[in-house]
N, C-alpha and C positions, 0 to 999 in steps of 0.2 A: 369184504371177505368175512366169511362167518366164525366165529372162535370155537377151536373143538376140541376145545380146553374140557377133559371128561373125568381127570382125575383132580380130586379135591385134597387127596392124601397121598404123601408119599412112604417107603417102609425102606428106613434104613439099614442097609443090608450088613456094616460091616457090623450089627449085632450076633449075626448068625455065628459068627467066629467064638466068641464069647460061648457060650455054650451050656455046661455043667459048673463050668467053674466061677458064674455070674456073681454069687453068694460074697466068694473071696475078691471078686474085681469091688463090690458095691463094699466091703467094709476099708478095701485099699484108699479109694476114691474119696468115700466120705472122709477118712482119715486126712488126705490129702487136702481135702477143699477146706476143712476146719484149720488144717495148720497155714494154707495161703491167704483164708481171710483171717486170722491171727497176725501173722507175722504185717502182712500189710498196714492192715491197723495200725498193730502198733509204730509202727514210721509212722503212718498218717497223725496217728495222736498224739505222740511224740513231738512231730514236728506244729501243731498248730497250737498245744498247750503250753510248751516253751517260748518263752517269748525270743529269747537271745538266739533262734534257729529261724526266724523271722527275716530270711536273707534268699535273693534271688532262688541258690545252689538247690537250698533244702527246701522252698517253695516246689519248684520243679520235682521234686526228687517225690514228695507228697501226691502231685498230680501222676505221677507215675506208678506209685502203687495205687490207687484210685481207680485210674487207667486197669490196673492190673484186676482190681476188686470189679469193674463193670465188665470184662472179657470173659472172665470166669462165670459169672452168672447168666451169660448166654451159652453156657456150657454142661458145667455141671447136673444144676437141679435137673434137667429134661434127662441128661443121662444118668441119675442115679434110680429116676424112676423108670427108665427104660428096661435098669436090668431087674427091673422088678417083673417083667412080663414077656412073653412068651416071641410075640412080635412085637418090636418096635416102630408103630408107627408114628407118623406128626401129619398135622394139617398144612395145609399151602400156606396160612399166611404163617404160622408159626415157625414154616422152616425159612420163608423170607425174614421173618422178624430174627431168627437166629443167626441168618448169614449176617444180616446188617449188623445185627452186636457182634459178632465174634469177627468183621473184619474191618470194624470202624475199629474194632479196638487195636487189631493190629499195627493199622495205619497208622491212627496216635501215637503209639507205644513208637514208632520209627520218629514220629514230628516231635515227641517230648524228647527224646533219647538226640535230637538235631540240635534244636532252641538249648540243651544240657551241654552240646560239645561248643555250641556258640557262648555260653557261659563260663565254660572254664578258658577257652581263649580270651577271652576279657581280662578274665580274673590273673588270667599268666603270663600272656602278653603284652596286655596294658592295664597293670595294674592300678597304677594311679588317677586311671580315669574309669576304674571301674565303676565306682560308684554314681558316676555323673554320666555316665551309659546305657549304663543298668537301673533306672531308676524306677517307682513301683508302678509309675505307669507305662513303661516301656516293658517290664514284667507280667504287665496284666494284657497288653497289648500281643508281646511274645504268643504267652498260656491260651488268647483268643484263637489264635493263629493255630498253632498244634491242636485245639481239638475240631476248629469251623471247618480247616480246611478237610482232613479226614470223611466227618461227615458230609460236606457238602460233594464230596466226590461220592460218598457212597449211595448217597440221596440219588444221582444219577446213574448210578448202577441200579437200584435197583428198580426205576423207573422206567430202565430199558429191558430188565429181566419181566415186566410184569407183563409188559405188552405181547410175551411169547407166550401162543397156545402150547400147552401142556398134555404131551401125548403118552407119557411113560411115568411110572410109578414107582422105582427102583433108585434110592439113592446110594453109591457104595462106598458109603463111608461112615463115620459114627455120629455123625453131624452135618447138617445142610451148611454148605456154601453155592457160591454164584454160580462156579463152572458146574457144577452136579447139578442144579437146578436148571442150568440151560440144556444140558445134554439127554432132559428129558422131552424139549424142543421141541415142534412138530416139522420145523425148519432152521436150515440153518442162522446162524444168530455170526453176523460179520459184526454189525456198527457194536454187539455187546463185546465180540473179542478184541476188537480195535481197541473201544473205554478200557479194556484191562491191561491192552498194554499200554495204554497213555497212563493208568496207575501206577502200574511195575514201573515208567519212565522216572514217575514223579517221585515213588519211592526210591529208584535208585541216585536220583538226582541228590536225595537229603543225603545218600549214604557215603556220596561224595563231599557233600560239604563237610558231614563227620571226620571224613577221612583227611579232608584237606587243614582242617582245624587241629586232630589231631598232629599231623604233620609239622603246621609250626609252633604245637607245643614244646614237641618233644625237641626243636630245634633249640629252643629258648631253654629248656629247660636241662639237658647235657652239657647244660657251660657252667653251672654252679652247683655244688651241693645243697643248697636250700629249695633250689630248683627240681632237683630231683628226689628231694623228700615231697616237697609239696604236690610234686607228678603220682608219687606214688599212692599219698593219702586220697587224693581226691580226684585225681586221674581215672588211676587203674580200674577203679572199681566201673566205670563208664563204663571203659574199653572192653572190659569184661563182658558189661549187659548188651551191649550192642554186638557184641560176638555171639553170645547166644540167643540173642533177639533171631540175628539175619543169618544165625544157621539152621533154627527152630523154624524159621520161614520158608528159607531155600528146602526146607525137606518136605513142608506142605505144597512149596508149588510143583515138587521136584513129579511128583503126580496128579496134581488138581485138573488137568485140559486131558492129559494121555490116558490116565489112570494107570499106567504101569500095569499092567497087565500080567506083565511077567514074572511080579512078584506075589508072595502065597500074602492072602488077605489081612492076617495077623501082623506083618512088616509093617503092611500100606496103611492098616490102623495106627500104630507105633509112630508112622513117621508123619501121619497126618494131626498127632495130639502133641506131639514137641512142642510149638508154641503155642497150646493151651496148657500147658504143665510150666518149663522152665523158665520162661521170663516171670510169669507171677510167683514162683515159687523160690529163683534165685535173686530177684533183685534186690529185696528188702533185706534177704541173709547177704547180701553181698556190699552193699550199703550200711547194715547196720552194723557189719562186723567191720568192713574196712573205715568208714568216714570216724573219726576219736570223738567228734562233739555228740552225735547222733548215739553211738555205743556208751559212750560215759551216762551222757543222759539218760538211757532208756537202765545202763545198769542201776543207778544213783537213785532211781523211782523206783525198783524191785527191793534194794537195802532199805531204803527208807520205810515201804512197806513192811517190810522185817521187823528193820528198828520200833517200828511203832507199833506192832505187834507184840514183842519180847515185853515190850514198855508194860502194856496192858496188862501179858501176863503177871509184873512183876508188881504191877498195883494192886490187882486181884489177888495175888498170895500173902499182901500184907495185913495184919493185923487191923481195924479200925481205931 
């Protein structure tokens, strides 16, 4: 069968929405991107400079802004120079190379946010064998697992998207993924929609295990006051990310296959950048506000920089 694959470029459309007011979206954005790789960092450098944070929780919790810092950058930069121009167009493999980062990341981000609810059921459950559980090669074995597996499914996604000739030019949305790149298809694409719902299965599979773990936290943890401060400090903050994880997701599949059609383009842009905005941009604020050793730390090294500051000054104004 001859491939009549004829388009090399696609032109993402939901730039057209965007319009006059490019100017204020590209200062919003940048804003935005400089404060998610800020904050992330600092967790990441937070947690691997300190030695006494050198524990399962905040290991994981590091790979997760990480996670958060490699999703972003299959996002951002292409869009902030997109609204530098009139059309936004991308090349085929750059809009493949963008689906792959922007939905390996997501997948991760559900596999870190599983192996985090599997850790604090350890830690709360069975606490006295947490440590002989949880040990650093059961850790590194864990962190293998949440990033191979993600990848190694999307390796086959997009091996199956490749094989499809390319008969349409029009992507509508602000960024290439798999459903928009197949719906440019010259035929229909079964074995690709099948792979996505054996995905969706496999991520809704983790989101059970979340749920079933949170479940006999929260059992364990109602029968004692200590139980319920410790739910609080290192719990909540999960429950939180994974609620805005798998609602920031639910809104991007909520039209990824239909396009919603029946919504005005500027919504279906909004609802399609949720989870490129609020998982990287609350987790680390939500983490580093709620967990006490991660916030003391990260305040204890801004004083310090103070202190040693003032210090300076106050040897420079002395006398010799």
């Amino acid at each position: 069968m001859e491939n009549t694959s004829t388009f090399k470029f696609f032109i993402l459309y939901g730039m057209q929405e965007l319009g006059r007011n490019k100017p204020v979206y590209f200062v919003l954005t940048f804003v935005l991107y400089i404060i998610i790789i800020t904050l992330n960092l600092t967790v990441i450098i937070t947690v691997v400079v300190q030695k006494s944070l050198h524990e399962p929780m905040y290991i994981f919790l590091s790979n997760l802004c990480a996670n958060g810092l490699y999703g972003t950058v299959g996002f951002y930069p292409k869009f902030l120079l997109d609204l530098f121009s009139d059309i936004a167009v991308i090349s085929y493999t750059l809009c493949i190379s963008q689906a792959f980062i922007i939905y390996t990341s997501a997948m991760c981000e559900i596999a870190i946010l599983t192996v985090m609810a599997y850790d604090r059921y350890v830690a709360i459950c069975r606490p006295l064998q947490y440590h002989s559980i949880l040990t650093p090669r059961t850790v590194l074995k864990l962190l293998l697992l949440a990033w191979f597996y993600p990848l190694s499914m999307a390796v086959v996604s997009v091996a199956l998207t490749v094989r499809v000739p390319i008969c349409g030019s029009f992507i509508g949305k602000l960024f290439c993924d798999n459903p928009s790149i197949l719906k440019q298809g010259c035929y229909p694409v079964t074995a690709n929609r099948l792979w996505s719902i054996t995905m969706i299965v496999g991520q809704a599979m983790q989101a059970v295990l979340i749920f079933v773990s949170y479940a006999q936290i929260v059992h364990i943890c109602i029968e004692s006051t200590e139980g319920r401060t410790k739910f609080t400090q290192t719990c909540l903050p999960h429950i939180l990310a994974v609620f805005i994880t798998t609602l920031a997701m639910l809104f991007d599949l909520s039209y990824s296959w239909d396009s919603s059609a029946n919504l005005p383009l500027g919504v279906r842009n909004a609802l399609g950048l949720q989870f490129l905005i609020l998982p990287p941009f609350c987790n680390p604020l939500i983490y580093g506000l709620q967990l006490p050793r991660i916030r003391k730390t990260v305040f204890e090294s801004l004083g310090c920089s103070k202190n040693k500051h003032m210090k300076r000054k106050v040897r420079g104004s002395r006398p010799p």
